[in-house]
C-alpha positions in Angstrom: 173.6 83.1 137.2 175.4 86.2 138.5 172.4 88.3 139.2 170.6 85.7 141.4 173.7 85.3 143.0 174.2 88.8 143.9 170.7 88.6 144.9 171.4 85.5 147.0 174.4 87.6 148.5 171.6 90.5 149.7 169.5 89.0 151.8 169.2 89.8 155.2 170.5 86.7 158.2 166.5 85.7 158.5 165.8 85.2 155.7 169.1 83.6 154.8 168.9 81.2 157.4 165.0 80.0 156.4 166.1 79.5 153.3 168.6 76.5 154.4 166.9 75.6 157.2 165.9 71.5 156.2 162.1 71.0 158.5 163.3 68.4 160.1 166.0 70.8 161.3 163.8 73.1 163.4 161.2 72.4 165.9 158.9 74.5 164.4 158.1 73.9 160.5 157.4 77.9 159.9 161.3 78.3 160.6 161.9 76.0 157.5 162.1 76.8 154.0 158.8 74.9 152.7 156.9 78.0 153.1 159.4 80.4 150.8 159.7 77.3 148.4 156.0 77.1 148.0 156.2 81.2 147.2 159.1 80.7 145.1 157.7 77.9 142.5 155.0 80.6 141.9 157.6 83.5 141.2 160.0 80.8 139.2 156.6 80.1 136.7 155.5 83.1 136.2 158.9 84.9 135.3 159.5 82.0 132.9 156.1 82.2 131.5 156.4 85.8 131.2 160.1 85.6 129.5 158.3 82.6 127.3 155.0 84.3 125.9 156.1 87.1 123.5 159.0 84.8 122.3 156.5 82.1 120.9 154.2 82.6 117.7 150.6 82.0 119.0 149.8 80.2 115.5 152.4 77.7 116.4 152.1 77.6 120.8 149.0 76.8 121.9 148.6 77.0 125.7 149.1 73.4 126.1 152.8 73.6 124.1 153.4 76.3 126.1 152.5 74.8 129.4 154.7 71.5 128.5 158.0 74.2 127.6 157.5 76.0 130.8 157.5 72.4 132.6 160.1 71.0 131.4 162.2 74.6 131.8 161.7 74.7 135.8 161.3 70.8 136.6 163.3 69.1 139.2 166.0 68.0 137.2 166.0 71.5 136.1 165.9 73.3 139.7 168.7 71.0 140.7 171.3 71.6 137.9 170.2 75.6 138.6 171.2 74.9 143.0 174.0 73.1 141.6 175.8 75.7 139.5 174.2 78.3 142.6 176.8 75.6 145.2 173.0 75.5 147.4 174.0 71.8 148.4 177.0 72.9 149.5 175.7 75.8 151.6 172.6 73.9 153.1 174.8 71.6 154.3 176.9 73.6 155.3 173.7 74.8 157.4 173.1 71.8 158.9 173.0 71.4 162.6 175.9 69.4 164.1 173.6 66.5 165.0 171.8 66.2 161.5 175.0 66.3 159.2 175.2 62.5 158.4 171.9 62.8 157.6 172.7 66.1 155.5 175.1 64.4 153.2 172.2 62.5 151.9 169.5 65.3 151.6 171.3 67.7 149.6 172.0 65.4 146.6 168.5 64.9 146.5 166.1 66.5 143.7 163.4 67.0 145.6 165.4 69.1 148.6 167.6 70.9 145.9 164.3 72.0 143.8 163.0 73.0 146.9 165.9 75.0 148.4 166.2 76.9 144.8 162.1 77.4 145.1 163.3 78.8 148.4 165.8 81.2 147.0 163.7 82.7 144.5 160.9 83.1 147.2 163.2 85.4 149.6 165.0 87.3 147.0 161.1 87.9 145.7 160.5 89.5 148.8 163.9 91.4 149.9 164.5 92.4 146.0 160.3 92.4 145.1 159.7 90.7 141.4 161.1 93.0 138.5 164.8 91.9 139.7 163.8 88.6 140.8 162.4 87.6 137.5 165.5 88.7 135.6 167.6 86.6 137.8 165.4 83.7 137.4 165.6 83.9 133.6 169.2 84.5 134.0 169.9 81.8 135.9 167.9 79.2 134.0 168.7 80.6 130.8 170.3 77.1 129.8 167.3 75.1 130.6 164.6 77.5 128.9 166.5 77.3 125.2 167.0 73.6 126.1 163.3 72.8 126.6 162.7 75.6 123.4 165.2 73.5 121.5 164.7 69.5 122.3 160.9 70.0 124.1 160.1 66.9 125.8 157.0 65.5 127.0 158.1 62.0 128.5 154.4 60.7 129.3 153.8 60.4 126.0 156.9 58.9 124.9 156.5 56.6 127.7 153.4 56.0 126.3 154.7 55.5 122.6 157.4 53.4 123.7 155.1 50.8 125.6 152.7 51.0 122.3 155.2 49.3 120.7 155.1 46.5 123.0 151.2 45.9 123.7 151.6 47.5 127.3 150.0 50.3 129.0 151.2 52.5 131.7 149.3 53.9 134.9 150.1 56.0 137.1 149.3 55.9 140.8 150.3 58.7 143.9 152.3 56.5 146.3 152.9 59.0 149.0 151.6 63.0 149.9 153.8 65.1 151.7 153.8 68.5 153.6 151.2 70.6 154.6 148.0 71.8 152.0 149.5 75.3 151.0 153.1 73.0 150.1 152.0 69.6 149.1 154.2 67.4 147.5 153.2 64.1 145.5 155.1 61.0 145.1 153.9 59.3 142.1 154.6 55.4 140.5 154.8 54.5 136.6 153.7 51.2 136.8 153.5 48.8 134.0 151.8 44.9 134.5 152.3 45.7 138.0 155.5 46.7 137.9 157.3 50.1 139.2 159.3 51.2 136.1 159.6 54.9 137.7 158.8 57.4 140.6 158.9 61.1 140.5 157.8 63.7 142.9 156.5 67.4 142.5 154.3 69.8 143.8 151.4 69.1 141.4 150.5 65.6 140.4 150.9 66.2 137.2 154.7 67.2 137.4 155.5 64.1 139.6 153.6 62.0 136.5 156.3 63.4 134.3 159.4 62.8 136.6 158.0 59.0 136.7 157.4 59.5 132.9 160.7 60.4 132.8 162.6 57.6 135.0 160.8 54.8 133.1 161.9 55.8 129.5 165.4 56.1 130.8 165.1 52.5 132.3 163.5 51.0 129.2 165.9 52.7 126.8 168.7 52.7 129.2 
């Protein structure tokens, strides 16, 4: 955690300040962090990926094993309990224009703003620090969450899936809501089961948001 927060501690005031700047914030969008977020998630997947490959026997971690590991390793509960232990909900509200800080309070406990802010970390220390240190920090820094997906891999769709089996019901999943702007889209997404919502999850790929749903169901059903 260290070295991304020595990182964090480098950037420059602009950068700094777009990185906790909430869109609804600033007048104009750009000034936000949804564009460093977008160029973040891309830096955050490849330097796990990278960190992943040579660890994993091919024979045993097919692409598809590896592409569930590296999910579960950099999803939103993940990049939250990263901003956490980083104090980003702290700072961004911190942030916070005078006029917006009730409204604060309640953003910054959310998972979708707090993946999103940490998306937006790596993103500017990507380009102050370029990747070679970035990537180190990022494996650093979510060093607990890569042995825990190594250890206890999860793919919750399909233990949705099992756990339904079991009862004669089926799940489906539909996109509720779409978010942002094309280059930073995010997708709401409903586990629904006879017509009722057991779970929602958002991310920035439909698939991802399947599996926080995935993921809030089982915890109700079992919960």
């Amino acid at each position: 955690m260290e070295l991304l927060r020595k990182l964090l501690a480098e950037l420059p005031p602009e950068l700094e300040r777009q990185v906790f700047t909430h869109s609804s914030w600033s007048e104009r969008r750009s000034d936000s962090y949804d564009r460093l977020a977008f160029l973040g998630d891309s830096v955050l997947a490849l330097a796990v990926t990278a960190h992943l490959y040579p660890r994993l026997e091919a024979e045993r971690f097919g692409a598809g094993r590896l592409t569930k590991i590296r999910a579960q390793a950099v999803s939103g509960v993940s990049c939250g309990a990263v901003a956490e232990r980083l104090s980003l909900p702290q700072r961004l509200r911190a942030a916070a224009p005078h006029a917006a800080q009730d409204s604060a309070a309640a953003l910054v406990v959310t998972e979708r703003v707090l993946a999103s802010v940490i998306e937006a970390v790596i993103g500017a220390c990507y380009l102050h620090a370029g990747y070679e240190r970035t990537a180190a920090a990022v494996v650093d820094a979510f060093g607990p969450e890569i042995e825990q997906a190594l250890l206890n891999p999860v793919d919750f769709k399909s233990a949705l899936q099992e756990l339904l089996a079991r009862r004669g019901e089926r799940v489906s999943y539909a996109v509720a809501r779409e978010e942002g702007p094309p280059h930073a889209r995010r997708y709401t997404v409903s586990a629904c089961v006879e017509g009722r919502v057991l779970g929602t999850g958002s991310g920035r790929s439909k698939k991802h948001a399947e599996q926080q749903a995935a993921r809030e169901a089982v915890e109700q059903l079992e919960g």
